[in-house]
N, C-alpha and C positions, 0 to 999 in steps of 0.2 A: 504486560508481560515483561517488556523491560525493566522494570524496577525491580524482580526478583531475579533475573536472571543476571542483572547486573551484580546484583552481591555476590553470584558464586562462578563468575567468568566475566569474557569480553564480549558485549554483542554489536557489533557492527553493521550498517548499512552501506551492499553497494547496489549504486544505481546503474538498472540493465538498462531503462530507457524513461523519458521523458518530455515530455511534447506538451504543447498548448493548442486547444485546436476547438472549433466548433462543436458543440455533442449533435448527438444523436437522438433522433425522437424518442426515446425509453430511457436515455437519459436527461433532457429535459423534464419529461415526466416524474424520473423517481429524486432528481435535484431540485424539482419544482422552479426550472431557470426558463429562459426563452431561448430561441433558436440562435439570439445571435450573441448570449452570452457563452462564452468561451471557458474551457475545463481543462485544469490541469489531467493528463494522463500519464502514468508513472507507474513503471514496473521495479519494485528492488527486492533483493535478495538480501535477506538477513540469516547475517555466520551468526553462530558462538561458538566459538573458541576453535575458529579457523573450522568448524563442520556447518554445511549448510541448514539450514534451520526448515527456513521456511521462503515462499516468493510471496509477494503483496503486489494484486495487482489495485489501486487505486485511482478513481476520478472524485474529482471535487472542481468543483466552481468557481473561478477567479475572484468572482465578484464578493463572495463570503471569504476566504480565504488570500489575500493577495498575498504577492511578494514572495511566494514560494522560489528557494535560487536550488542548486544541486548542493550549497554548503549546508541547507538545512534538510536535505534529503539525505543526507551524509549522517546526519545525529539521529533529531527526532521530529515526525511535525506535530507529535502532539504537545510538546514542551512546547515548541513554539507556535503554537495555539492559544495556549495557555499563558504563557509566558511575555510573549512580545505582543501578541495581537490582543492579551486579555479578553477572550473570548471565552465563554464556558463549551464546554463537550456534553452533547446531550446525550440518551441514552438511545441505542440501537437496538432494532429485530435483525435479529443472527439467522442464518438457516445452514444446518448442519448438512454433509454428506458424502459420500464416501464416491471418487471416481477413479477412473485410470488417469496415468499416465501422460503427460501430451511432449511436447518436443521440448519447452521450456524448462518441468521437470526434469527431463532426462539430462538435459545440458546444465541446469544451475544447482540441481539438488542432488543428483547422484546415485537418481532412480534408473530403474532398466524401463523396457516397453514392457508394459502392461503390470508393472505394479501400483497397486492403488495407493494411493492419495487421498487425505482428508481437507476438504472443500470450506470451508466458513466463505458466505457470503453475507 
């Protein structure tokens, strides 16, 4: 999304929160990690052009992914996936759908209660 969006504005990431921390048994599972392999978790909001876009909540795996810092949450991680880690990005099942609202939206995105929101997980 960024490489279009970058031609015709500014798209900025700020980061709301970011933690390293044990997963959880469903995410173990759908990370395919063990229990005592450790997962970045990391909430940011991405403007253009000073409007809220959209919030990204993401976990990923330290052990696939290291060295994640808040300067490269600040740009892009898939550049630097790409780029520094030379890693390839493989391809994802999306799942579409439409909810309300929650507290996060309201506060980073500029939603009221109970207008809906579209979900990509």
């Amino acid at each position: 999304m960024s490489s279009w969006l970058g031609k015709t504005g500014e798209l900025k990431s700020k980061i709301i929160s970011f933690d390293i921390r044990e997963p959880i048994k469903e995410e173990c599972e759908a990370l395919r990690i063990g229990a005592q392999e450790y997962v970045y978790d990391i909430i940011r909001q991405r403007v253009f052009n000073n409007e809220p876009l959209k919030l990204e909540y993401t976990i990923m795996p330290v052990v696939v992914i290291p060295g994640i810092t808040t300067d490269v949450l600040e740009k892009s991680i898939y550049s630097y996936i790409k780029t520094d880690l030379q890693l390839e990005i493989g391809k994802a099942n999306r799942i579409f759908r439409a909810d309300q609202s929650d507290a996060y939206d309201i506060k980073y995105l500029d939603c009221q209660e109970n207008d809906p929101i579209f979900e990509v997980d």
